[in-house]
NUMARDREN-256088 format. One record per residue: x, y, z of N, C-alpha, C in turn; residue in three letters. Coordinates in steps of 0.02 Angstrom, whole numbers, always signed. Each point is the difference from the previous one (the first is absolute). Layout:
N
> X/Y/Z/X/Y/Z/X/Y/Z/ala $
...
end
This chain:
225
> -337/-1883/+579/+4/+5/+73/+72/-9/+22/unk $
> +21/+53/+40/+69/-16/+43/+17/-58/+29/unk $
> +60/-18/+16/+11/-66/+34/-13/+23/+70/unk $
> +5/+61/+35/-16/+1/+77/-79/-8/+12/unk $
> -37/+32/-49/-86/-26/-3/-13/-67/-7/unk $
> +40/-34/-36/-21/-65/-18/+32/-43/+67/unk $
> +50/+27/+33/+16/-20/+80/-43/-4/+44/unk $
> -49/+69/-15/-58/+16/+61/-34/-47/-19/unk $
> -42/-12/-43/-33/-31/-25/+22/-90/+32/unk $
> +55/-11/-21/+9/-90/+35/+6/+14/+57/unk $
> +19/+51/+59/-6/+20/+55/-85/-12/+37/unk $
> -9/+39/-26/-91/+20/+8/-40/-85/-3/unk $
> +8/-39/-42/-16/-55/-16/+5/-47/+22/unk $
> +76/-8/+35/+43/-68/+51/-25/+37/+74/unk $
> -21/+72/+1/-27/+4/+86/-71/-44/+11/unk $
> -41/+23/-47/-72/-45/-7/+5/-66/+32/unk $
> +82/-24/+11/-27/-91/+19/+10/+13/+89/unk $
> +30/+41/+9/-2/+14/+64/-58/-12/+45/unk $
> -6/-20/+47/-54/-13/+38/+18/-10/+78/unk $
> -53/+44/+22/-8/+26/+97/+26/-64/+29/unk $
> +46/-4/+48/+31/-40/+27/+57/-66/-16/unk $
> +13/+21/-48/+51/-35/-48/+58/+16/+41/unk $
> +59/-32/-29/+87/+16/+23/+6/+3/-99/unk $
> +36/+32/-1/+24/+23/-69/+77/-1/-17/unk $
> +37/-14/-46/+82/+15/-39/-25/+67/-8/unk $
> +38/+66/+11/+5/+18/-73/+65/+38/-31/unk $
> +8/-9/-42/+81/+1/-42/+27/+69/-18/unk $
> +42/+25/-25/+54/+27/+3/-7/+22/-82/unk $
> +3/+76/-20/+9/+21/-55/-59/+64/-35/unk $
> +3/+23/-56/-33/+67/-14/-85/-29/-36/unk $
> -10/-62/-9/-51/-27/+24/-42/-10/+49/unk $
> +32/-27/+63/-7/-17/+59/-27/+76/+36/unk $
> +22/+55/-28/-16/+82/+19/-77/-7/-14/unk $
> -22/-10/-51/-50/+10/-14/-58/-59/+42/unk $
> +9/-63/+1/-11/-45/+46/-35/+46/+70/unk $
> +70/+23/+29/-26/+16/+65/-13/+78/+2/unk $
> -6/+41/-62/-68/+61/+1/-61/-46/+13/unk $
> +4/-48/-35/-88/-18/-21/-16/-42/+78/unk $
> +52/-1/+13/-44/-64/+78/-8/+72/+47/unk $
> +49/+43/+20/+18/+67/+46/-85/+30/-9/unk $
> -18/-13/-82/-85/+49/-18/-38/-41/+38/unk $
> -2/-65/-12/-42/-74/+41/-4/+36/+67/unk $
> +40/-9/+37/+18/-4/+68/-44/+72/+34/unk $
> +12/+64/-30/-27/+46/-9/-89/+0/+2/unk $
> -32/-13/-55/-46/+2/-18/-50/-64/+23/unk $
> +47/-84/+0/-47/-46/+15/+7/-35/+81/unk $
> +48/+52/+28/+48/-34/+64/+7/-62/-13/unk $
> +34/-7/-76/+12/-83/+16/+104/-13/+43/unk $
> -18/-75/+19/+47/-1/+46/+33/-69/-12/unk $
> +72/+0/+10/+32/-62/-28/+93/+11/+16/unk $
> +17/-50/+12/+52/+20/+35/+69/-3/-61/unk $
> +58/+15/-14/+31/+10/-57/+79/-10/+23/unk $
> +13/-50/-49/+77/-36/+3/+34/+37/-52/unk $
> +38/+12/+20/+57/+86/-66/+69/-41/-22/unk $
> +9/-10/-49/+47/-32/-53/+72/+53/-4/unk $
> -18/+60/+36/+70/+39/+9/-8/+46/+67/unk $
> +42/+32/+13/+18/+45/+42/-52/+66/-22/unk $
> -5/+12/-67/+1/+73/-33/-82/-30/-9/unk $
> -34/-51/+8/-94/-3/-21/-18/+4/+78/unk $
> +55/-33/+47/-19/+9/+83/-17/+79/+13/unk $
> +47/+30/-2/-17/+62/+3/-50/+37/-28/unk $
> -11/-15/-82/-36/+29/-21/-76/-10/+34/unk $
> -26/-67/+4/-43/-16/+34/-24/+18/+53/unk $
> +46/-9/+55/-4/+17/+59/-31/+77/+29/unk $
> +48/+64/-55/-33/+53/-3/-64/+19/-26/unk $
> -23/-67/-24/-64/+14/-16/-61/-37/+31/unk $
> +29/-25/+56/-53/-31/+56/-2/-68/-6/unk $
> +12/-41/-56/+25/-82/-1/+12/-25/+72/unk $
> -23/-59/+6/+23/-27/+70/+42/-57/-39/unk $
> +64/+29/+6/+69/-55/-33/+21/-32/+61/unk $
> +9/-73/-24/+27/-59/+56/+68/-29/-54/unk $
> +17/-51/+29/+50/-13/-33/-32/-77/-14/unk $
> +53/-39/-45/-22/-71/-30/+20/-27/+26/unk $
> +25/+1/+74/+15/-49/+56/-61/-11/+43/unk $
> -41/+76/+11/-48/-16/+28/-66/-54/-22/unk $
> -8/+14/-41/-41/-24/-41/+6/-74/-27/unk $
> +43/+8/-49/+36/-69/-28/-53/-13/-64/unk $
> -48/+19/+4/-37/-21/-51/-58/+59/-36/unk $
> +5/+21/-54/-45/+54/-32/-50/-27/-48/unk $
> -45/+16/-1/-70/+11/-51/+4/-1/-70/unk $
> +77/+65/+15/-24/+32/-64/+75/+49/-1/unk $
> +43/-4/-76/+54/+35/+10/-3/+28/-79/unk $
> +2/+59/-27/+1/+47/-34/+75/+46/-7/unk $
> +24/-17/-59/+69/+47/-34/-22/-5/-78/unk $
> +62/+54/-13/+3/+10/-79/+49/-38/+5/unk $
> +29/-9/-84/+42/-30/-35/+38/+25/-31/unk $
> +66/-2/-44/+37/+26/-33/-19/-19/-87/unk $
> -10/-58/+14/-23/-58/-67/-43/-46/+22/unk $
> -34/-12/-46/-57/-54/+3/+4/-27/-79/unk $
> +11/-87/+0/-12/-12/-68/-78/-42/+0/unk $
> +22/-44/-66/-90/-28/+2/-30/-35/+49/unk $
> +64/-58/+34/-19/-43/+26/-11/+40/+76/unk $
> +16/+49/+22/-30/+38/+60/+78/-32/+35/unk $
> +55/-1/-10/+62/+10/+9/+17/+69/-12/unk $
> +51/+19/+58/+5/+59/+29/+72/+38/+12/unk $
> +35/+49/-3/+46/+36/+12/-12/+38/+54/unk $
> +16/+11/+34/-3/+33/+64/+72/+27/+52/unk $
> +7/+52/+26/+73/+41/+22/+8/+57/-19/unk $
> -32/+32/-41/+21/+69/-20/+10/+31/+66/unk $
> -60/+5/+43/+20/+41/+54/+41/-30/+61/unk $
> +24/-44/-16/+50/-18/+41/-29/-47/+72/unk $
> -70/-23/-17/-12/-56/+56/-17/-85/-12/unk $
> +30/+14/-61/-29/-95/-18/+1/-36/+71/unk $
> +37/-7/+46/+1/-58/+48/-48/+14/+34/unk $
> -30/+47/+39/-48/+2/+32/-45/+1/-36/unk $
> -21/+27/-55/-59/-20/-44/+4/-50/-35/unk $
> +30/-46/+21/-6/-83/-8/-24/-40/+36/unk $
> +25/+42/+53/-10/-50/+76/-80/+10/+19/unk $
> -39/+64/-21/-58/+17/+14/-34/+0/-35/unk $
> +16/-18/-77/-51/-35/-66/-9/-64/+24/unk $
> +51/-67/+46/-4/-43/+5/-41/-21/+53/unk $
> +4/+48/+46/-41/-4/+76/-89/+9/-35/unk $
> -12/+28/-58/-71/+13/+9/-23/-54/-59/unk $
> -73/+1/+23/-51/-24/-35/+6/-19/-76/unk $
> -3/+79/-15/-24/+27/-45/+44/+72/-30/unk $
> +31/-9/-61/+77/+39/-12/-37/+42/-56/unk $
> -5/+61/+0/-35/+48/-62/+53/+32/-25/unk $
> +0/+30/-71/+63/+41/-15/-25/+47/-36/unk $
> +41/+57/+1/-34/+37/-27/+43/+37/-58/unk $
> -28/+8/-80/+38/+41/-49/-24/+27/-44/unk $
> +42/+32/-22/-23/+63/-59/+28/-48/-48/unk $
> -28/+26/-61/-6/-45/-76/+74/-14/-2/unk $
> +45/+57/+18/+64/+9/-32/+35/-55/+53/unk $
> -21/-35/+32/+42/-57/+46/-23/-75/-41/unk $
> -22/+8/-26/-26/-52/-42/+49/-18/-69/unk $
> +39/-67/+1/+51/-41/-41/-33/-54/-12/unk $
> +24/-26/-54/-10/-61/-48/+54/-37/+37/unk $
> +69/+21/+15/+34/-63/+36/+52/+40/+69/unk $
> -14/+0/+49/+53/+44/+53/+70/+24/-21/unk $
> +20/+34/+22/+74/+16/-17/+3/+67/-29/unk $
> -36/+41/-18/+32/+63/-17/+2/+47/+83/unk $
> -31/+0/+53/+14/+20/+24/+59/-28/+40/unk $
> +67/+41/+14/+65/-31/+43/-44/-49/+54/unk $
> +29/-67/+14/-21/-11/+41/+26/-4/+74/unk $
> -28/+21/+56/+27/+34/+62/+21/-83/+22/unk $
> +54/-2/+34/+52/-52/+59/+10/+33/+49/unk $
> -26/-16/+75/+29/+26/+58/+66/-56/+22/unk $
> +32/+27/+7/+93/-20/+38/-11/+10/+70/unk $
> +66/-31/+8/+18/+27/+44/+59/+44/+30/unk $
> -17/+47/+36/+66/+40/-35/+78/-36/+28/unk $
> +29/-49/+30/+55/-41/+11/+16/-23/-42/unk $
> +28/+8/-54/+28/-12/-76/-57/+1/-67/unk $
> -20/+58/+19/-58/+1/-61/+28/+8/-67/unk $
> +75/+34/+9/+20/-34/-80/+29/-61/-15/unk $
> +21/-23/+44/+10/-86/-47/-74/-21/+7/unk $
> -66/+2/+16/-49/-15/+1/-35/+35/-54/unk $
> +36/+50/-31/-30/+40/-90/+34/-49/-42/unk $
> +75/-18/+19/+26/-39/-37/-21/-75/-15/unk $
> -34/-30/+43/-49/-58/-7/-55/+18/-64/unk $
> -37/+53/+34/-45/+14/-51/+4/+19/-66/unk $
> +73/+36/-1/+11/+25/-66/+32/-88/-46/unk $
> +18/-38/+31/+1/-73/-47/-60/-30/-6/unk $
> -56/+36/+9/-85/-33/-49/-5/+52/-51/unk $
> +76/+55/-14/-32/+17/-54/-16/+66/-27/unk $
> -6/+33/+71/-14/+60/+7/+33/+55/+48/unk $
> -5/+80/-6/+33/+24/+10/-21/+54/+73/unk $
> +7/-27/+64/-30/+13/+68/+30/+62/+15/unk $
> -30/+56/+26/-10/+89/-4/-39/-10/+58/unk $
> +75/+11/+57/-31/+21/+54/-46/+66/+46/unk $
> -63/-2/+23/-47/+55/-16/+33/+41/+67/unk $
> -6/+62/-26/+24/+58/+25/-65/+40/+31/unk $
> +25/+61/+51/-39/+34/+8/+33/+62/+21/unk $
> -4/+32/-54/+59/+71/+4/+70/-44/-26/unk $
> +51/+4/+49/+81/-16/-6/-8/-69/+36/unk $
> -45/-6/+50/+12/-74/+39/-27/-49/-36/unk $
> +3/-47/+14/-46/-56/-17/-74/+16/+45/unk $
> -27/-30/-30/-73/-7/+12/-9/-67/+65/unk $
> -14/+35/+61/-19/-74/+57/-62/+3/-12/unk $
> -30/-77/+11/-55/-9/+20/-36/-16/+70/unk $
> -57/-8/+21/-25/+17/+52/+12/-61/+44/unk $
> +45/-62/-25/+32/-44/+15/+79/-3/+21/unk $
> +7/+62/-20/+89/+12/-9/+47/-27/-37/unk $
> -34/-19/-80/+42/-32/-44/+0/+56/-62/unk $
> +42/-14/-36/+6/+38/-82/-46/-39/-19/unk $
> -32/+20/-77/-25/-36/-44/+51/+48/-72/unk $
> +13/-73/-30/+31/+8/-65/-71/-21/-32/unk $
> +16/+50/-86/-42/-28/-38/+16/-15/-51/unk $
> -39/-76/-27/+51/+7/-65/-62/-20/-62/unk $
> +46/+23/-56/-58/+3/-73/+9/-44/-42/unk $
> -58/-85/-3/-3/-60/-12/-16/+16/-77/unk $
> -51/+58/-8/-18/+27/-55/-63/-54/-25/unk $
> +19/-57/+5/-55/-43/-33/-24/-69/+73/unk $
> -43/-8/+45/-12/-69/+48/-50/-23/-27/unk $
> +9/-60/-38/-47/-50/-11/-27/-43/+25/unk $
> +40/-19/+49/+2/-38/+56/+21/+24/+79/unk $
> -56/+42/+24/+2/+47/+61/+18/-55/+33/unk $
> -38/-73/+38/+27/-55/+44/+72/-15/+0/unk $
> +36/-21/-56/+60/-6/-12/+36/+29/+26/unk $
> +5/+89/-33/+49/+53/+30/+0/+16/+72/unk $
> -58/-26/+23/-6/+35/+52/+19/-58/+57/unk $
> +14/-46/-9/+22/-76/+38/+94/+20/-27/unk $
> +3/+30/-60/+71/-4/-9/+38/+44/+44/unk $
> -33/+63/+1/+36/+59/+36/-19/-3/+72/unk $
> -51/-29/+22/-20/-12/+68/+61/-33/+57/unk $
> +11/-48/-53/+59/-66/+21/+53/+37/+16/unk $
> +14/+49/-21/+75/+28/-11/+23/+43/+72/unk $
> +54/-40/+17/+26/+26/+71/+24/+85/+12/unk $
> -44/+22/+46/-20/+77/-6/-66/+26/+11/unk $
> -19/-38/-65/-73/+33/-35/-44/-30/+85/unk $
> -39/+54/+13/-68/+19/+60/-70/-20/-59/unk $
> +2/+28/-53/-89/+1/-44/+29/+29/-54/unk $
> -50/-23/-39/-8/+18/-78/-70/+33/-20/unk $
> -12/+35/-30/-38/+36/-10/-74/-25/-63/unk $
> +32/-78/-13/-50/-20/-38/-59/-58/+52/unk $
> -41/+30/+2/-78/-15/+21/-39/-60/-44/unk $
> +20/-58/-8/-29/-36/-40/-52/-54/+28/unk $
> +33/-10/+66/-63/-47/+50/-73/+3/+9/unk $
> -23/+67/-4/-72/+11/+21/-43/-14/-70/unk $
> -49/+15/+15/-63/-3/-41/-27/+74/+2/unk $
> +22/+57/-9/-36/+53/+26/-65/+32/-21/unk $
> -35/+61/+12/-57/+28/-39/+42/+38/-26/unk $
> -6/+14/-73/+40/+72/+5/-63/+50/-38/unk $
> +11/+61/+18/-52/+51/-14/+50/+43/-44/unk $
> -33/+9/-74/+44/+30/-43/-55/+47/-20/unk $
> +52/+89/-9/-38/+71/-9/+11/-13/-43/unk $
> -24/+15/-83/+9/+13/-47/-56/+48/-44/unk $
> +23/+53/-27/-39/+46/-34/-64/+21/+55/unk $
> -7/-1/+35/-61/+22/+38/-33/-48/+34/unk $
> +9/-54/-2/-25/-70/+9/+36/-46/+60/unk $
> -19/-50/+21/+17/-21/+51/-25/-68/-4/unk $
> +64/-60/-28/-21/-81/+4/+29/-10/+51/unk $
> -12/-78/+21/+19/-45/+27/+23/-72/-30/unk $
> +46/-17/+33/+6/-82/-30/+33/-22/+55/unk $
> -28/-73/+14/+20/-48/+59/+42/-38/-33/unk $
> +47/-14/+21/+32/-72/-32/-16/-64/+70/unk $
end
């Protein structure tokens, strides 16, 4: 099975918790696509109804054109229920998160809810974090002596581009990323680089307890931590 089937599939699966009159997260990425086909079919077919907090600029929209009644996490302040993919997931249900460039708001709205689901394909699945780069949002007012902080833990910070520019986020900061290669200790790194004058978020997710819903071969688990 493809990895975009095995997307639909944890998509299709994390809509199921959805329920009529809820406030909902939902997150940012080529997971998260499939997520909101499967609620867009709901909405369609069961008129179910629930109001939806967007982790970027680019899921607002998407949503919105598809009839979502999106509020923001000011209104609200508090969600049910908040649903994203991941970059990495290891055993302990510690997490990598930033590829698409919204860790801070999909922090801020994993933390506001209930109940934090994640969603991945087999191939996001590590024995210990760190092969994927891990995403740092900056700020852009000396974001290189703020690589240069980061680059004395060790590693080598590659600021993310988009085309020739740097890459803004929907916050108006850069995110550098850099490749730890091996985190054994997600709490640690992520208190180390947090600290560091500059750094806005880090992209390691280690606080929650999440569900995560993993596609694999045709199949579809769960595990709570």
């Amino acid at each position: 099975m493809d990895v975009n089937a095995e997307k639909r599939q944890a998509g299709d699966k994390a809509a199921e918790y959805v329920q009529s009159g809820m406030t909902i997260g939902i997150g940012t990425g080529s997971t998260v696509y499939w997520l909101i086909q499967a609620l867009a079919r709901r909405i369609a077919q069961e008129n179910l109804g629930f109001r939806a907090v967007a982790t970027s600029e680019k899921t607002a929209h998407l949503i919105r054109g598809l009839g979502f009644d999106v509020v923001s996490l000011d209104q609200v302040k508090h969600l049910d229920l908040a649903i994203d993919g991941a970059d990495e997931v290891d055993p302990r249900g510690h997490l990598i998160k930033g590829g698409g460039g919204a860790l801070v708001r999909e922090r801020l709205v994993a933390r506001a809810a209930e109940r934090f689901i994640v969603m991945v394909d087999e191939s996001k699945q590590v024995q210990v974090l760190g092969k994927f780069p891990l995403p740092i949002e900056v700020v852009p007012f000396g974001w290189q002596t703020t690589s240069d902080r980061i680059r004395d833990l060790g590693v080598d910070p590659v600021l993310r581009l988009e085309g020739q520019e740097a890459f803004v986020s929907d916050n108006g900061n850069y995110i550098v990323d850099a490749k730890f290669k091996a985190i054994p200790d997600p709490d640690r790194l992520y208190r180390s680089v947090k600290l560091l004058a500059g750094v806005v978020d880090v992209g390691i997710f280690a606080e929650f307890k999440p569900l995560i819903i993993i596609a694999k071969d045709g199949e579809v688990k769960e595990q709570q931590w």
